[in-house]
ROTORKOL-313189 format. One record per atom (N, C-alpha, C, O): residue number from 0; atom name; x, y, z. Coordinates in steps of 0.05 Angstrom, whole numbers, plus 5000, padded with zeros to 4 digits. Example, Ala and Ser with C-alpha at 12.3 -4.5 7.8 and 13.67 -1.06 7.14 Angstrom:
! ROTORKOL-313189
<0, 'N', <5264, 4886, 5156>>
<0, 'CA', <5246, 4910, 5156>>
<0, 'C', <5264, 4934, 5156>>
<0, 'O', <5285, 4934, 5169>>
<1, 'N', <5257, 4955, 5142>>
<1, 'CA', <5273, 4979, 5143>>
<1, 'C', <5258, 5001, 5157>>
<1, 'O', <5268, 5023, 5161>>
***
This chain:
! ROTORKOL-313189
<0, 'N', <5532, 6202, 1548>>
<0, 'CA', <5553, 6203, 1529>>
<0, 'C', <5558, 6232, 1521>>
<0, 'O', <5540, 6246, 1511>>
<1, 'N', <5585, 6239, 1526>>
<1, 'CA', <5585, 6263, 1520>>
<1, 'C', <5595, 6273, 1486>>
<1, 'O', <5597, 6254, 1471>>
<2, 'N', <5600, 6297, 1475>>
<2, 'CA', <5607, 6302, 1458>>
<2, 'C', <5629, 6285, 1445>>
<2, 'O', <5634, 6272, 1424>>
<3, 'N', <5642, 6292, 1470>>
<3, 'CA', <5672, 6278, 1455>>
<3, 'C', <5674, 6254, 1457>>
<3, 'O', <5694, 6243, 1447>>
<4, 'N', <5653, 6238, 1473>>
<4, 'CA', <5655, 6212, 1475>>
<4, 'C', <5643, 6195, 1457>>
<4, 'O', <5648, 6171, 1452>>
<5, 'N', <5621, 6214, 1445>>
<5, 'CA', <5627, 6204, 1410>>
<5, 'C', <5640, 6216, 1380>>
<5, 'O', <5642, 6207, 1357>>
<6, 'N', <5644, 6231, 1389>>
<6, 'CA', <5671, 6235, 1366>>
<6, 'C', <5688, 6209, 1375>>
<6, 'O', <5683, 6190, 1359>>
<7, 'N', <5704, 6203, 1393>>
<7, 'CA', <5714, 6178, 1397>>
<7, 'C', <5702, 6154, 1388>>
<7, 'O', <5716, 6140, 1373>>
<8, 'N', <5680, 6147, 1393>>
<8, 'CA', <5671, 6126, 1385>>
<8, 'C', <5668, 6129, 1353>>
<8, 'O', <5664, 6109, 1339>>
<9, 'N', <5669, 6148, 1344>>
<9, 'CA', <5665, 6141, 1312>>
<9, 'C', <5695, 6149, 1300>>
<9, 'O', <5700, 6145, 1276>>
<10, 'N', <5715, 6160, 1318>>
<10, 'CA', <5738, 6155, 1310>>
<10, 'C', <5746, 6121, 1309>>
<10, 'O', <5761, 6111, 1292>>
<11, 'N', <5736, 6107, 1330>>
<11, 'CA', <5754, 6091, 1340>>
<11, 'C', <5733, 6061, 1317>>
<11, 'O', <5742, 6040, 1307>>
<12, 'N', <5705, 6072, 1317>>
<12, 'CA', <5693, 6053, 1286>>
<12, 'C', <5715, 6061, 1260>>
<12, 'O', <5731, 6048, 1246>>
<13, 'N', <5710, 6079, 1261>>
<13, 'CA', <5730, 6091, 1229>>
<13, 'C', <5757, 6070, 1217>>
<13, 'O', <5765, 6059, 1197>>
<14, 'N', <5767, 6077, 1256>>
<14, 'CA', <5792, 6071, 1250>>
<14, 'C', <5793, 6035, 1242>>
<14, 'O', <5805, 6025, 1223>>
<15, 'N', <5779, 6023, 1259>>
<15, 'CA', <5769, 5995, 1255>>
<15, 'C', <5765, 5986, 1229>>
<15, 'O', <5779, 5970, 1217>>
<16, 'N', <5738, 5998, 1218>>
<16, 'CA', <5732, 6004, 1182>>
<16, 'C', <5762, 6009, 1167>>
<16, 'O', <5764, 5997, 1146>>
<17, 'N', <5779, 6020, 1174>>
<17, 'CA', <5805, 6021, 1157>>
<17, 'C', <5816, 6001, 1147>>
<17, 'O', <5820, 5991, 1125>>
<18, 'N', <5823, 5992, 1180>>
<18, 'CA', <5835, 5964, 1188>>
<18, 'C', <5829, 5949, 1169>>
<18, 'O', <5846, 5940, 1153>>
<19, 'N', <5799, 5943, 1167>>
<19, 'CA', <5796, 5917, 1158>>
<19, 'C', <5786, 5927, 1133>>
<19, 'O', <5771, 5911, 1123>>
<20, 'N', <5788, 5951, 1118>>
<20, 'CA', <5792, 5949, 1092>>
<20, 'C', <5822, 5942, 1083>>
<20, 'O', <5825, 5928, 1064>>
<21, 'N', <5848, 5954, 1098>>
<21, 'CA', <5875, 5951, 1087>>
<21, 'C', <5882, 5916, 1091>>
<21, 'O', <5901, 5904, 1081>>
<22, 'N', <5863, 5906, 1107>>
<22, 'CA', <5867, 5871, 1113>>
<22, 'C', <5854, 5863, 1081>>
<22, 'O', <5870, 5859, 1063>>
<23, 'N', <5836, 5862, 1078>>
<23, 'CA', <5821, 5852, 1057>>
<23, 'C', <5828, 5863, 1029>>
<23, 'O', <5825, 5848, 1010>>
<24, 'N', <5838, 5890, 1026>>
<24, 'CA', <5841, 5895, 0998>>
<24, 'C', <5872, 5907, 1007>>
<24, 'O', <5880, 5923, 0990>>
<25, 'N', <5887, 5906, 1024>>
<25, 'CA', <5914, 5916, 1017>>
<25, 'C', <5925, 5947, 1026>>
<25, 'O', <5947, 5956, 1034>>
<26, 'N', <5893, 5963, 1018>>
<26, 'CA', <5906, 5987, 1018>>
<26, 'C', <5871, 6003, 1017>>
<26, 'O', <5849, 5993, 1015>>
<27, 'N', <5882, 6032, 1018>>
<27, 'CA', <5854, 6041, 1021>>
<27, 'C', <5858, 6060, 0999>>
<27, 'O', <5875, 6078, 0998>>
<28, 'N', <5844, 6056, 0983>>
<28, 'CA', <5840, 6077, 0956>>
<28, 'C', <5840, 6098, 0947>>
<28, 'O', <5817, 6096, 0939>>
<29, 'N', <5847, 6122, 0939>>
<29, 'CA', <5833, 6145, 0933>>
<29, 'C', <5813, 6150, 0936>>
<29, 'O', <5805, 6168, 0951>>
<30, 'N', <5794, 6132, 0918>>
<30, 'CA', <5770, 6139, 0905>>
<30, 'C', <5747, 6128, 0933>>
<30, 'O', <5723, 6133, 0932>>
<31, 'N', <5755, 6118, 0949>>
<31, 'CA', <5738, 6108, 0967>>
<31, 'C', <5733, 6128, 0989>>
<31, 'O', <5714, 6129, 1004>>
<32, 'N', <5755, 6144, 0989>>
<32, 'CA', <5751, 6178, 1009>>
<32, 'C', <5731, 6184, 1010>>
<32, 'O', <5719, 6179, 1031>>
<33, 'N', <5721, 6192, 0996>>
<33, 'CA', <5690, 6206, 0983>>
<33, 'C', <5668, 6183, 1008>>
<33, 'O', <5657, 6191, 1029>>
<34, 'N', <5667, 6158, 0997>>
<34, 'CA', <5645, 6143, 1020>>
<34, 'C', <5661, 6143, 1040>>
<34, 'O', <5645, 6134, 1056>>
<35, 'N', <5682, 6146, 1053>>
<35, 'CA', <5689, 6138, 1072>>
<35, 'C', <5679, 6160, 1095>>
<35, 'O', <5668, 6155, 1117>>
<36, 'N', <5686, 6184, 1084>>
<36, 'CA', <5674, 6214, 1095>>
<36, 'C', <5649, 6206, 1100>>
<36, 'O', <5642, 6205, 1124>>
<37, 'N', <5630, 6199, 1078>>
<37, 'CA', <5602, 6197, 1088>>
<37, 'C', <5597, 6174, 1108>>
<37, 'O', <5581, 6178, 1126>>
<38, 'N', <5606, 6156, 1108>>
<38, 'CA', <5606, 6137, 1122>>
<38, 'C', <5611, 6147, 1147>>
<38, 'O', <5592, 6143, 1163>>
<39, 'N', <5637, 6165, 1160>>
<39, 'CA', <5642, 6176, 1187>>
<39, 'C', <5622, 6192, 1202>>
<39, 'O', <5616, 6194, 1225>>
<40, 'N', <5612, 6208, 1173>>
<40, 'CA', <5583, 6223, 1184>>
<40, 'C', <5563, 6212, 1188>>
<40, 'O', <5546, 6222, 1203>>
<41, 'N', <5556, 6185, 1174>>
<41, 'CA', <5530, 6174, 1182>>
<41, 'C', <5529, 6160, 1215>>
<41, 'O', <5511, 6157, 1231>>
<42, 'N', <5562, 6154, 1215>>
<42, 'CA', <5570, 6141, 1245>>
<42, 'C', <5563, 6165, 1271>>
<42, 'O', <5549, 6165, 1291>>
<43, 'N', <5578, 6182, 1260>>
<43, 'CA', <5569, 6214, 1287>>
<43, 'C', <5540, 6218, 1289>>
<43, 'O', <5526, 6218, 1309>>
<44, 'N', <5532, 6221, 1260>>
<44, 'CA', <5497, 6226, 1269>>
<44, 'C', <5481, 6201, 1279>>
<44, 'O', <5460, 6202, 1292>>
<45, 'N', <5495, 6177, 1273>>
<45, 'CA', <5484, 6155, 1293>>
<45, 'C', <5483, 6153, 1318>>
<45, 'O', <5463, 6148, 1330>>
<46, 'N', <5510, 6156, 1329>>
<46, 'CA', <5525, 6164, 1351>>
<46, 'C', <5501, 6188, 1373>>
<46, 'O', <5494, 6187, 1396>>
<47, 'N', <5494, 6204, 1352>>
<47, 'CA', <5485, 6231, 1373>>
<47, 'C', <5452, 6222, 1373>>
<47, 'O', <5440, 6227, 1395>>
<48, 'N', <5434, 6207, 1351>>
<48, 'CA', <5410, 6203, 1353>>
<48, 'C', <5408, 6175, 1367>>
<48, 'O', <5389, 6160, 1366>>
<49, 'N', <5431, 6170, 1380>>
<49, 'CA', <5426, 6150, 1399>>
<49, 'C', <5432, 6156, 1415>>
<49, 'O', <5413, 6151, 1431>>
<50, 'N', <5455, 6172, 1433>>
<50, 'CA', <5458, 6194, 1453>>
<50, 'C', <5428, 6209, 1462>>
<50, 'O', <5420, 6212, 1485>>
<51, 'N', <5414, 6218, 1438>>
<51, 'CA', <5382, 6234, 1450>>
<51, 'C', <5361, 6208, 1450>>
<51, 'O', <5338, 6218, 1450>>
<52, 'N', <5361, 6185, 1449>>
<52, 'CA', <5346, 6166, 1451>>
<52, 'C', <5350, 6163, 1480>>
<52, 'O', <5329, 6163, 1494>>
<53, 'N', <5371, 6160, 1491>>
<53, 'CA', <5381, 6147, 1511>>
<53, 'C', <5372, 6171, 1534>>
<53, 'O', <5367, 6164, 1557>>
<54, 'N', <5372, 6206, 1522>>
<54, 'CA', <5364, 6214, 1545>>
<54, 'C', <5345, 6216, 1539>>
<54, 'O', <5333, 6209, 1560>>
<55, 'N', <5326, 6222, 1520>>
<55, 'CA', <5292, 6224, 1518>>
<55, 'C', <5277, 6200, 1533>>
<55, 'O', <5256, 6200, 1547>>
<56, 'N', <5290, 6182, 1527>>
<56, 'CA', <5275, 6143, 1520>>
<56, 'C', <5257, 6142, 1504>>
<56, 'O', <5249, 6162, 1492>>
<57, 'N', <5244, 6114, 1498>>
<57, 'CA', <5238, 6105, 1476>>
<57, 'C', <5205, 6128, 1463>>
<57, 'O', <5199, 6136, 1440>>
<58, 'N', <5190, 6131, 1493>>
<58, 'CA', <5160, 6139, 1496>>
<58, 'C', <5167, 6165, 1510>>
<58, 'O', <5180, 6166, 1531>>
<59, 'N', <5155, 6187, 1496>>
<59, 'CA', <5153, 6212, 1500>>
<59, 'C', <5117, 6214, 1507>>
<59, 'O', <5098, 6209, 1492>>
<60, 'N', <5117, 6224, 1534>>
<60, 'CA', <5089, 6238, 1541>>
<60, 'C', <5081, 6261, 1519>>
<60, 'O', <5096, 6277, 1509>>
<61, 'N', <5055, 6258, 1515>>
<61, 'CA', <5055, 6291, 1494>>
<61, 'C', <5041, 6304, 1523>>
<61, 'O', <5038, 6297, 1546>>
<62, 'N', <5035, 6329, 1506>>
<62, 'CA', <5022, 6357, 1523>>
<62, 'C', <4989, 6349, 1544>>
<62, 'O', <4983, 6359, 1565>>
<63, 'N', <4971, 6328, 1529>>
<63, 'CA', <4956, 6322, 1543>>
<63, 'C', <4958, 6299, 1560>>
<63, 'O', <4940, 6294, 1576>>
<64, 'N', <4981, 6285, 1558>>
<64, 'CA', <4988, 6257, 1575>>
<64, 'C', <4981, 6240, 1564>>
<64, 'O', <4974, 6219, 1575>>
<65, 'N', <4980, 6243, 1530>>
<65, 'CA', <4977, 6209, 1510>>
<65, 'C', <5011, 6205, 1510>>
<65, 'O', <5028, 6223, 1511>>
<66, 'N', <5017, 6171, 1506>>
<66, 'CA', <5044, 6171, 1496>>
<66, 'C', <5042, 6173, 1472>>
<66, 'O', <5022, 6181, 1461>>
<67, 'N', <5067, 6165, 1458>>
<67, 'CA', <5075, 6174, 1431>>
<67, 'C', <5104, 6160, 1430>>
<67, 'O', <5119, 6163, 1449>>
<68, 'N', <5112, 6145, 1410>>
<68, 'CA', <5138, 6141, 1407>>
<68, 'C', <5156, 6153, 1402>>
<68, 'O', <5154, 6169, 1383>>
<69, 'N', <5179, 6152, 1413>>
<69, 'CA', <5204, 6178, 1402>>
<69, 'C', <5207, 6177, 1366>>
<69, 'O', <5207, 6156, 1353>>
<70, 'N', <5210, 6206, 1352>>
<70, 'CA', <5211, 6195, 1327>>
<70, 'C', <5234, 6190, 1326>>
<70, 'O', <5238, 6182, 1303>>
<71, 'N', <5262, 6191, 1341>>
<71, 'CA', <5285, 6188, 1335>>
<71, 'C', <5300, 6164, 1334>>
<71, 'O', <5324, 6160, 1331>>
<72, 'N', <5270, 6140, 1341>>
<72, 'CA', <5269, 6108, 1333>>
<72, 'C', <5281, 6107, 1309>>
<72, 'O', <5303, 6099, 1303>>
<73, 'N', <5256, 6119, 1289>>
<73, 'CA', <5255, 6124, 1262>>
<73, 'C', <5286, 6129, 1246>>
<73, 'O', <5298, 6119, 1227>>
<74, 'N', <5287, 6150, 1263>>
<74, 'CA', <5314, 6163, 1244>>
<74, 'C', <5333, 6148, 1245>>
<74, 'O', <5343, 6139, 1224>>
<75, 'N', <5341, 6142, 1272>>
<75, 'CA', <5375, 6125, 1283>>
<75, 'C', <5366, 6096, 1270>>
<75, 'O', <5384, 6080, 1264>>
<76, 'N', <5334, 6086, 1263>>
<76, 'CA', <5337, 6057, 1250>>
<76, 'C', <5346, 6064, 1208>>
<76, 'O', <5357, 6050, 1191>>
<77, 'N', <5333, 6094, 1206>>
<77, 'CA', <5345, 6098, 1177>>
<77, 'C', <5378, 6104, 1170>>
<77, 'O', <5391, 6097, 1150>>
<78, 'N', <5384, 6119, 1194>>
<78, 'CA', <5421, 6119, 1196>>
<78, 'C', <5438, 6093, 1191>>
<78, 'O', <5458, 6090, 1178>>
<79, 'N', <5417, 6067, 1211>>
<79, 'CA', <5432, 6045, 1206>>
<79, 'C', <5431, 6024, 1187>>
<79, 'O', <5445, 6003, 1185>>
<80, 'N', <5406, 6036, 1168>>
<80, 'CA', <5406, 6026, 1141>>
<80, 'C', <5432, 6036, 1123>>
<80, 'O', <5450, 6026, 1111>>
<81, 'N', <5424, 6059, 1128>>
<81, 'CA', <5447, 6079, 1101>>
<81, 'C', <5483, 6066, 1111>>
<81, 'O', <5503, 6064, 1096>>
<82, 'N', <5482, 6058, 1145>>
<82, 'CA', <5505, 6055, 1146>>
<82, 'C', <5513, 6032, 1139>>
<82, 'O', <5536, 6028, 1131>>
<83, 'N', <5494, 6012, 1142>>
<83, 'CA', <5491, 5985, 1129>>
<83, 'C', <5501, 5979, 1099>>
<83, 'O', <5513, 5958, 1093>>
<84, 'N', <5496, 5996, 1083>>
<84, 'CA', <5491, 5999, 1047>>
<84, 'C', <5529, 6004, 1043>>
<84, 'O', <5546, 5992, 1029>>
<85, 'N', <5530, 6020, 1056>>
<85, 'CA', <5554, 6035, 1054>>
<85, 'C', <5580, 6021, 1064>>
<85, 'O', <5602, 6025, 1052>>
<86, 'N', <5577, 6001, 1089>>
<86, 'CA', <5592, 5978, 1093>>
<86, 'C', <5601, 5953, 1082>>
<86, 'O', <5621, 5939, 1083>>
<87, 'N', <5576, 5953, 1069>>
<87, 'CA', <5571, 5922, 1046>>
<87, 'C', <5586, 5932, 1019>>
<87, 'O', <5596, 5918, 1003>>
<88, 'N', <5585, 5962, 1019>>
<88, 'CA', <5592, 5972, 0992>>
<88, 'C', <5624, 5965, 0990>>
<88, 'O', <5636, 5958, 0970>>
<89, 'N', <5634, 5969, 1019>>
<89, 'CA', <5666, 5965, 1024>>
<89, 'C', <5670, 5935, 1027>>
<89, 'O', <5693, 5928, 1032>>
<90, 'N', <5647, 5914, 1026>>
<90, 'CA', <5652, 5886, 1029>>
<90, 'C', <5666, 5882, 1060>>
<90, 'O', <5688, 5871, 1063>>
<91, 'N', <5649, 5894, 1081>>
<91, 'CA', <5660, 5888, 1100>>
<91, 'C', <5635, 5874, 1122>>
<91, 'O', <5640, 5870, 1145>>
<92, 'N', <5607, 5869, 1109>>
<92, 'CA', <5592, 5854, 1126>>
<92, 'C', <5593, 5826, 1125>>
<92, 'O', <5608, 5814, 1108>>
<93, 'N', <5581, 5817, 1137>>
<93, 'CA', <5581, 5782, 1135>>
<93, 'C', <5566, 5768, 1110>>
<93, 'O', <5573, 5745, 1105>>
<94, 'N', <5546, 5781, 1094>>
<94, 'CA', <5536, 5776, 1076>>
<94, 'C', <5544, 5777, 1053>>
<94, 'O', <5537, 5763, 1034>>
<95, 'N', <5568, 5807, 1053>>
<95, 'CA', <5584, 5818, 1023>>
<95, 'C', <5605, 5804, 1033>>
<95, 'O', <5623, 5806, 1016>>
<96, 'N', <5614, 5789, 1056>>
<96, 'CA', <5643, 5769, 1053>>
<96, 'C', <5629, 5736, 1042>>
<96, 'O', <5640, 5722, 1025>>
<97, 'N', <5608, 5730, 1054>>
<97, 'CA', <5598, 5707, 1048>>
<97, 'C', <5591, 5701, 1007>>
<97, 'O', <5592, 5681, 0993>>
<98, 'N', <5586, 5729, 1002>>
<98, 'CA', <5578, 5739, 0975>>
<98, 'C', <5606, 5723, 0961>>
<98, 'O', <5609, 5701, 0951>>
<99, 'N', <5630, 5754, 0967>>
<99, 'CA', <5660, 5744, 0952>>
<99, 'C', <5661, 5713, 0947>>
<99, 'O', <5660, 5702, 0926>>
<100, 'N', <5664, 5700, 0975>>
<100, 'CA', <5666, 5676, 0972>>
<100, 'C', <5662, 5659, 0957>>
<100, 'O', <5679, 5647, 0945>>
<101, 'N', <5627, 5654, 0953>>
<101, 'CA', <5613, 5638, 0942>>
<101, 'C', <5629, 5642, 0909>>
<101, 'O', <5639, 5625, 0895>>
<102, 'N', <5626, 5669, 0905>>
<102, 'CA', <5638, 5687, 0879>>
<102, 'C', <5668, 5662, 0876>>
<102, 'O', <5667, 5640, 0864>>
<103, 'N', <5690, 5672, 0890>>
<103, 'CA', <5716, 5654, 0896>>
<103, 'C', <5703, 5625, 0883>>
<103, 'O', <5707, 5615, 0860>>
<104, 'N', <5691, 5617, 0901>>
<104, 'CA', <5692, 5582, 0901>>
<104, 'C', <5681, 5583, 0866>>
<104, 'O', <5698, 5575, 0849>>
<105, 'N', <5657, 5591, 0858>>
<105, 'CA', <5645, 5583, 0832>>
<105, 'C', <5662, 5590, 0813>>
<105, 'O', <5658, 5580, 0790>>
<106, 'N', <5689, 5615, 0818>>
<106, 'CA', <5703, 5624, 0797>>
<106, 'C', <5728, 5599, 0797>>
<106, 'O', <5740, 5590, 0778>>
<107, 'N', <5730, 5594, 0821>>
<107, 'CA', <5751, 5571, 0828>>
<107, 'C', <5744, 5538, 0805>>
<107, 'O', <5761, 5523, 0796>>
<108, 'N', <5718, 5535, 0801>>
<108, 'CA', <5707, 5519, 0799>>
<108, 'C', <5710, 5516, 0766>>
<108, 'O', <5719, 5498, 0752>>
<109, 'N', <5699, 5539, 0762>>
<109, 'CA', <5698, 5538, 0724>>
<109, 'C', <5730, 5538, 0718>>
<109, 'O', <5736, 5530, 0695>>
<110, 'N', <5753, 5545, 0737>>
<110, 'CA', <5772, 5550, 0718>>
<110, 'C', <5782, 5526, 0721>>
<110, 'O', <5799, 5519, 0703>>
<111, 'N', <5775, 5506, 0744>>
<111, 'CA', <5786, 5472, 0749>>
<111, 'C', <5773, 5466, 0722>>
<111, 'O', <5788, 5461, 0703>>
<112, 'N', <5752, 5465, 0719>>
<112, 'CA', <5728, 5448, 0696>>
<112, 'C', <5747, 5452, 0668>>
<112, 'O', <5755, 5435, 0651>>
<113, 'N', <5750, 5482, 0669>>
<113, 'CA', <5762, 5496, 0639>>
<113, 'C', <5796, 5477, 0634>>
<113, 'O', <5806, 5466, 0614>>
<114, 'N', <5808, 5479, 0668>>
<114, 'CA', <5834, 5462, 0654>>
<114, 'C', <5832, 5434, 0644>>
<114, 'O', <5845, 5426, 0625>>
<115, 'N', <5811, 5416, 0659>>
<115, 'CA', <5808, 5392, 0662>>
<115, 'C', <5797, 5396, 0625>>
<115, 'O', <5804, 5379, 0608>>
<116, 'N', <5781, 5416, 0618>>
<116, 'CA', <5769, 5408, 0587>>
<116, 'C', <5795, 5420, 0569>>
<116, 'O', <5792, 5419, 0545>>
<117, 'N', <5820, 5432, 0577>>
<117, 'CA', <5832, 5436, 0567>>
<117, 'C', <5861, 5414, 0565>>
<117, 'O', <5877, 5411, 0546>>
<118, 'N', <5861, 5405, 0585>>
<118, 'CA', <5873, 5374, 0590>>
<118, 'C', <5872, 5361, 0574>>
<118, 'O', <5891, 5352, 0561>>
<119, 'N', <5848, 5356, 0569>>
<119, 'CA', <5825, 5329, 0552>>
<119, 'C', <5827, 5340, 0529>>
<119, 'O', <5816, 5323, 0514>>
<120, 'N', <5834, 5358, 0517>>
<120, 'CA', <5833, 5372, 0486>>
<120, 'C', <5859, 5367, 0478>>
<120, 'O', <5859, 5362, 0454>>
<121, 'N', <5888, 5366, 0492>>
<121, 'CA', <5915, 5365, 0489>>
<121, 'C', <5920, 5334, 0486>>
<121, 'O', <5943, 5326, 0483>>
***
């Protein structure tokens, strides 16, 4: 993968991440610029510490011929935490849509209960 073939790929996530923020909330915010930036950068530095995974591989020989694991396991698995945090923050994983929902239905719920006790009061 070359340079520009991930700049592309984290153009072409970004652009996706838009999408389906302007689907779900309408529009994309001001105030959400700020993570969104970080969000693109956590995508490139993902992008490139998986690019040097792919040419190192997983097990690096050291100097005497013990193996050793690549540390760049480590890092590209902490990139995809931070990018994880930062996705859910925009309510775009399966867990922060399953979240809204539940949210929806129980708010759905009290306000049936509230008319039906407001029914019954009239």
């Amino acid at each position: 993968m070359s340079k520009r073939s991930i700049e592309l790929n984290v153009k072409t996530v970004m652009k996706e991440t838009i999408e389906g923020l302007k689907e779900k909330y309408g529009e994309v915010k001001d105030e959400w610029n700020g993570a969104l930036d970080i969000l693109q950068t956590q995508y490139l530095v993902y992008f490139q510490l998986k690019e040097s995974l792919q040419q190192q591989g997983a097990v690096l020989t050291c100097d005497n011929g013990a193996l050793k694991v690549n540390l760049i396991i480590r890092c590209l698995l902490e990139e995809e935490v931070k990018i994880f945090k930062l996705v859910r923050e925009f309510g775009l994983s399966p867990s922060a849509n399953a979240k809204i929902k539940a949210n929806r239905e129980e708010n759905a719920e009290k306000e049936y209960i509230q008319a039906l006790l407001d029914g019954a009061a009239n």
